[in-house]
C-alpha positions as CSV (number, residue, x, y, z in Angstrom):
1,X,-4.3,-3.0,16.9
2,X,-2.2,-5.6,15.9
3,X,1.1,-5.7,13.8
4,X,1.1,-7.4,9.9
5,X,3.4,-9.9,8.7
6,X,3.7,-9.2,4.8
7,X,5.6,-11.2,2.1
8,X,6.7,-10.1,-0.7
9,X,7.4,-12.1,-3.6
10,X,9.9,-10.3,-5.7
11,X,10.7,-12.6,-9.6
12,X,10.8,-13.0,-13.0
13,X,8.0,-13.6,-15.0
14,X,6.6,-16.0,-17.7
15,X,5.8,-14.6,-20.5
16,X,2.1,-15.0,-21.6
17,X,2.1,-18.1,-19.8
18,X,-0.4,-18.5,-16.7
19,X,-0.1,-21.6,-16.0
20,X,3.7,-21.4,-15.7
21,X,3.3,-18.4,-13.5
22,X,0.8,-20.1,-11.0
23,X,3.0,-23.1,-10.9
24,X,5.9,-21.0,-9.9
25,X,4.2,-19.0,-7.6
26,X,3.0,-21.7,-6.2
27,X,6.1,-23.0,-5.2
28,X,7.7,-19.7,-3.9
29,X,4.8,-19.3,-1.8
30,X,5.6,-22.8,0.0
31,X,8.7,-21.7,0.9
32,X,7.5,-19.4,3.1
33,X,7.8,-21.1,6.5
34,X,6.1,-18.6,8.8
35,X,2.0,-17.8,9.4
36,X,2.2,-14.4,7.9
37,X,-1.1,-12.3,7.1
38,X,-0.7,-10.7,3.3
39,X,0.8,-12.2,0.6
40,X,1.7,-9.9,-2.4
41,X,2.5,-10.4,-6.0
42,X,3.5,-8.4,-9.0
43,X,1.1,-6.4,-11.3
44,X,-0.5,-8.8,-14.2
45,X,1.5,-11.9,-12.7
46,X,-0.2,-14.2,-14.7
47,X,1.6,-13.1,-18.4
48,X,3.1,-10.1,-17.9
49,X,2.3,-6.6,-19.4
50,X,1.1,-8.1,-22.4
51,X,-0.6,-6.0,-24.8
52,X,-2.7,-8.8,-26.3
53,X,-5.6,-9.6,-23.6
54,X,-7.7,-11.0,-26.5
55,X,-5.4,-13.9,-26.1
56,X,-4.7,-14.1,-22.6
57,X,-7.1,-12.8,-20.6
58,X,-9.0,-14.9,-18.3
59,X,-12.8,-15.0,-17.6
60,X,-13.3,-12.8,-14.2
61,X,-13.1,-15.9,-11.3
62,X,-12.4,-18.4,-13.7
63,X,-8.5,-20.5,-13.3
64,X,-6.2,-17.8,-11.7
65,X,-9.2,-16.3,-9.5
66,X,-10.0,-20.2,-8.2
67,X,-6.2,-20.2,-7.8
68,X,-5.8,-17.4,-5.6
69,X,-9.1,-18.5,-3.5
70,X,-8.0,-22.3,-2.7
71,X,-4.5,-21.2,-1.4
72,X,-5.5,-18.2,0.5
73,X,-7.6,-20.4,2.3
74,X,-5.0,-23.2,2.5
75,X,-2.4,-21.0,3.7
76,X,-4.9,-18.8,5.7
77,X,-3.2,-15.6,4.3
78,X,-4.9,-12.9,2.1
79,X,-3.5,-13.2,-1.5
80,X,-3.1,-10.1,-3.6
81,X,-1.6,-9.5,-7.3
82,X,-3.5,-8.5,-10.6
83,X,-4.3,-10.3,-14.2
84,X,-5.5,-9.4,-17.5
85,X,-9.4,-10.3,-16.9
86,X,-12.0,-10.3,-19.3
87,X,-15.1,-9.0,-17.4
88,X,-18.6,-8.2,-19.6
89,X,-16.7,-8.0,-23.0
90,X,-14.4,-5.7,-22.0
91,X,-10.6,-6.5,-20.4
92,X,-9.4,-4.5,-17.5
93,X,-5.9,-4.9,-15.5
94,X,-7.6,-6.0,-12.2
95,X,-5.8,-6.6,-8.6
96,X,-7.8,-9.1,-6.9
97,X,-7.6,-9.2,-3.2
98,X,-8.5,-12.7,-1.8
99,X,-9.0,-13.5,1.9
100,X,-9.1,-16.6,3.5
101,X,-12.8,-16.9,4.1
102,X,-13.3,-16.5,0.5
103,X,-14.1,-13.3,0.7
104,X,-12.4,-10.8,-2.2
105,X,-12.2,-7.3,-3.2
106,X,-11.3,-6.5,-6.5
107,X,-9.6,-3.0,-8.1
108,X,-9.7,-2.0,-11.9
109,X,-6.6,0.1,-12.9
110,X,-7.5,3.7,-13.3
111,X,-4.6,5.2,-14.4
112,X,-3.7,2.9,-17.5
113,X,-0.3,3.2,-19.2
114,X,-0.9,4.9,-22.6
115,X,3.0,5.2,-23.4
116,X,2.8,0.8,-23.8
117,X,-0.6,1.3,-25.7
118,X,-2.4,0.1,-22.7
119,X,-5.1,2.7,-23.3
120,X,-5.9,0.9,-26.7
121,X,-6.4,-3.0,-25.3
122,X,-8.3,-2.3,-21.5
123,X,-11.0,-0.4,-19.9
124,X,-9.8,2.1,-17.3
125,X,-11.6,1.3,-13.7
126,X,-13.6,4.2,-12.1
127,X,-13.6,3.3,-8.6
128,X,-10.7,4.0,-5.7
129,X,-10.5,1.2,-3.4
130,X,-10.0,0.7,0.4
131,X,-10.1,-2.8,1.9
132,X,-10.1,-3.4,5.8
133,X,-8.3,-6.0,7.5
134,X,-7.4,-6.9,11.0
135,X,-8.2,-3.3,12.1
136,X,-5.8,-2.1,8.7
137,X,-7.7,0.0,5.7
138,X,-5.4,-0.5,2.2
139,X,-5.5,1.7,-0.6
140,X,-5.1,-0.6,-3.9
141,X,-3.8,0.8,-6.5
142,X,-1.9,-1.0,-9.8
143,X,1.6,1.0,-10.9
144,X,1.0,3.8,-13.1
145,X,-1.2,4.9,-10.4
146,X,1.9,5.6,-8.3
147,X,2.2,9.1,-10.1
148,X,-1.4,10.4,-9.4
149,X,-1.2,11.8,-6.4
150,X,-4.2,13.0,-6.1
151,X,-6.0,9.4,-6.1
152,X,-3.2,8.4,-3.8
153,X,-3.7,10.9,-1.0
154,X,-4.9,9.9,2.0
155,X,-8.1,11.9,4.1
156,X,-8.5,12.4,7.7
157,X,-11.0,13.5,9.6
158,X,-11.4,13.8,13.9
159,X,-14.8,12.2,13.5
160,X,-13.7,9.2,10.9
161,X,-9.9,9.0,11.0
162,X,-7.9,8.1,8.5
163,X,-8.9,6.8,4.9
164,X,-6.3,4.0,4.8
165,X,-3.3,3.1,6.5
166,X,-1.1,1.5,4.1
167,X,-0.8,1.6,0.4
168,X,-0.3,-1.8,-1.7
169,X,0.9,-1.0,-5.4
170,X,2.0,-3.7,-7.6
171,X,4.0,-3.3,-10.8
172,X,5.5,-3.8,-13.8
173,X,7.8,-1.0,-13.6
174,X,10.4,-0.7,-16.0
175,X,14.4,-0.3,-14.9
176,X,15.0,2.5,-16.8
177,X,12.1,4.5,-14.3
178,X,13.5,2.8,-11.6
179,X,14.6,6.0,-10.1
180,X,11.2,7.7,-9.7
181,X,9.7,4.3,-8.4
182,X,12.0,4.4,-5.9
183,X,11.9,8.5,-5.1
184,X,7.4,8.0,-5.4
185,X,7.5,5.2,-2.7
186,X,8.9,6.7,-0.5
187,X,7.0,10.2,-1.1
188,X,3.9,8.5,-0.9
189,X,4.5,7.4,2.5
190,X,6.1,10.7,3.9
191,X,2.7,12.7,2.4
192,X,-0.3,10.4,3.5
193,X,1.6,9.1,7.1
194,X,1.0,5.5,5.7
195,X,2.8,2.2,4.8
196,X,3.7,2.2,1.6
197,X,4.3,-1.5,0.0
198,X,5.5,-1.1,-3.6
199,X,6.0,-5.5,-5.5
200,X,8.0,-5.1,-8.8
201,X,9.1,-7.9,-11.2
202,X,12.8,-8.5,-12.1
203,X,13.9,-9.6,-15.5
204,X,13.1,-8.9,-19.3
205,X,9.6,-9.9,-20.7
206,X,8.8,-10.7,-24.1
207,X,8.7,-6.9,-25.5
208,X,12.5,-7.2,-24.5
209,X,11.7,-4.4,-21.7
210,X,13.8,-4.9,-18.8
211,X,12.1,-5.2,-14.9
212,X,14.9,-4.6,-11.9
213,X,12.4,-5.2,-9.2
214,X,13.2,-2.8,-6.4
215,X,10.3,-3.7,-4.4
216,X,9.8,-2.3,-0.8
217,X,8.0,-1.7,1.9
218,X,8.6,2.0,3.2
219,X,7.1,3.0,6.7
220,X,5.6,6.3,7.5
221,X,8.9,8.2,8.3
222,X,10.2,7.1,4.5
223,X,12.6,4.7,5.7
224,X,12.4,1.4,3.5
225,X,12.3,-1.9,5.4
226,X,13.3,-3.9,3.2
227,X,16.5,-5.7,2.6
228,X,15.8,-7.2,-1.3
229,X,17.9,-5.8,-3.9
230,X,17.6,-4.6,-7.5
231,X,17.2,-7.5,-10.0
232,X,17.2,-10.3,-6.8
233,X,14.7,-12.8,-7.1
234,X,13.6,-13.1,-3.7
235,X,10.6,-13.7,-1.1
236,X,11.1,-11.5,1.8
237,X,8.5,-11.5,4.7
238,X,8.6,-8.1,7.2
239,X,6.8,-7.2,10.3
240,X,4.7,-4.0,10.0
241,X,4.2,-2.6,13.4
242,X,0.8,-0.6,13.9
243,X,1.7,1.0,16.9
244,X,4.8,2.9,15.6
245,X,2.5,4.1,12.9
246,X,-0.2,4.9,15.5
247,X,2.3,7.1,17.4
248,X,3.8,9.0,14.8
249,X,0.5,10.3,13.4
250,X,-0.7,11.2,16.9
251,X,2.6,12.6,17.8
252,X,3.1,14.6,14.4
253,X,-0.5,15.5,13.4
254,X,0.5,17.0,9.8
255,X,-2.7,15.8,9.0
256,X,-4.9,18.2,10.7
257,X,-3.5,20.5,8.5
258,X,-3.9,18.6,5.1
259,X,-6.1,20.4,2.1
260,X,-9.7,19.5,1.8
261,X,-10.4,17.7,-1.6
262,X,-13.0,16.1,-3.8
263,X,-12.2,13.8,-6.8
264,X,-14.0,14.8,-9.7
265,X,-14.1,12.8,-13.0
């Protein structure tokens, strides 16, 4: 199987102001100068963790969904990042995974963040989401969801394999919790033998909470292979090499020993 190019798209944020977001996303993303396969932005990139989606959330595929779907197919790259949508009268904080054919997945935050109020103002999703690609399964997940680890953890099986190979969480995680961002990462990867990509945001939004970013991408053995720093604005593209993650879980099969589970609501 083949190896991912990934960029990461580490920034401040306008706050409340979509339009102003996609232009400057827009503009990051032209910068980058090499074919790469997944591009991925911060959690609600459009206005930031805003507490107000009466206001600001968008119509599910309406402007930022059209957005993401002409310029992953312009750039031929799969676009990921999430918004506040407004889907059958009822807002959720929704990552929508957009491919170049068109083609999209989308993932409704499960775990929402009721220390913000963010249980008051959107509807919890129900659903845990894989996506393949190139021969590569993802686990979506939105932030908060980093603590669960139970709807994080991977499942293997001789017959099937493994449930996904790499986990993509987007954020808006605040600095002072930058510490167990950081330590959850990389513990996520160690315990489900899986790429772990973890997109922040950098600088203060409109509640005067402070972001400092931190984003990485950690491989299987922990290690983080990224180079961007706390509170950098930065793109930063990184090779993922599938054969080193191949080797490891067929060298060190922890998995065979993993605990049988079922999710139950």
């Amino acid at each position: 199987m083949q190896d991912l190019k990934v960029s990461i798209i580490q920034t401040k944020l306008h706050w409340e102001n979509p339009e102003a977001n996609r232009k400057m996303f827009e503009k990051k993303i032209s910068l980058i100068n090499e074919p790469v396969d997944l591009v991925i932005l911060p959690e609600v990139f459009t206005t930031g963790f805003t507490m107000d989606p009466a206001d600001y959330a968008e119509p599910y595929k309406e402007d930022t969904f059209r957005w993401m779907k002409q310029l992953a197919a312009e750039k031929n790259f799969v676009l990921v990042g999430s918004m506040p949508t407004l889907d059958n009268g009822r807002f959720y904080n929704r990552l929508v995974w957009m491919q170049p054919n068109g083609n999209h997945y989308k993932y409704d935050k499960k775990h929402l963040f009721k220390f913000a109020g963010e249980t008051k103002k959107y509807t919890p999703g129900k659903e845990r989401v894989v996506v393949e690609y190139k021969g590569w399964k993802f686990l979506l997940l939105i932030c908060y969801d980093l603590r669960f680890p139970v709807w994080c953890k991977n499942i293997y099986s001789p017959e099937t394999g493994f449930d996904y190979d790499c986990i993509i969480n987007i954020a808006n995680w605040p600095a002072p919790r930058s510490h167990p961002w950081n330590v959850l990462l990389m513990a996520r990867a160690i315990e489900n033998q899986a790429y772990v990509i973890g997109v922040n945001r950098t600088g203060k939004d409109g509640n005067n909470v402070e972001y400092s970013g931190n984003s990485a991408i950690i491989n299987p053995l922990g290690i983080n292979l990224s180079d961007i720093k706390a509170n950098e604005e930065k793109t930063e593209t990184i090779n993922m090499p599938r054969e080193k993650l191949d080797n490891f879980r067929e060298k060190f099969k922890v998995a065979d020993d993993w605990d049988k589970f079922k999710l139950i609501e």
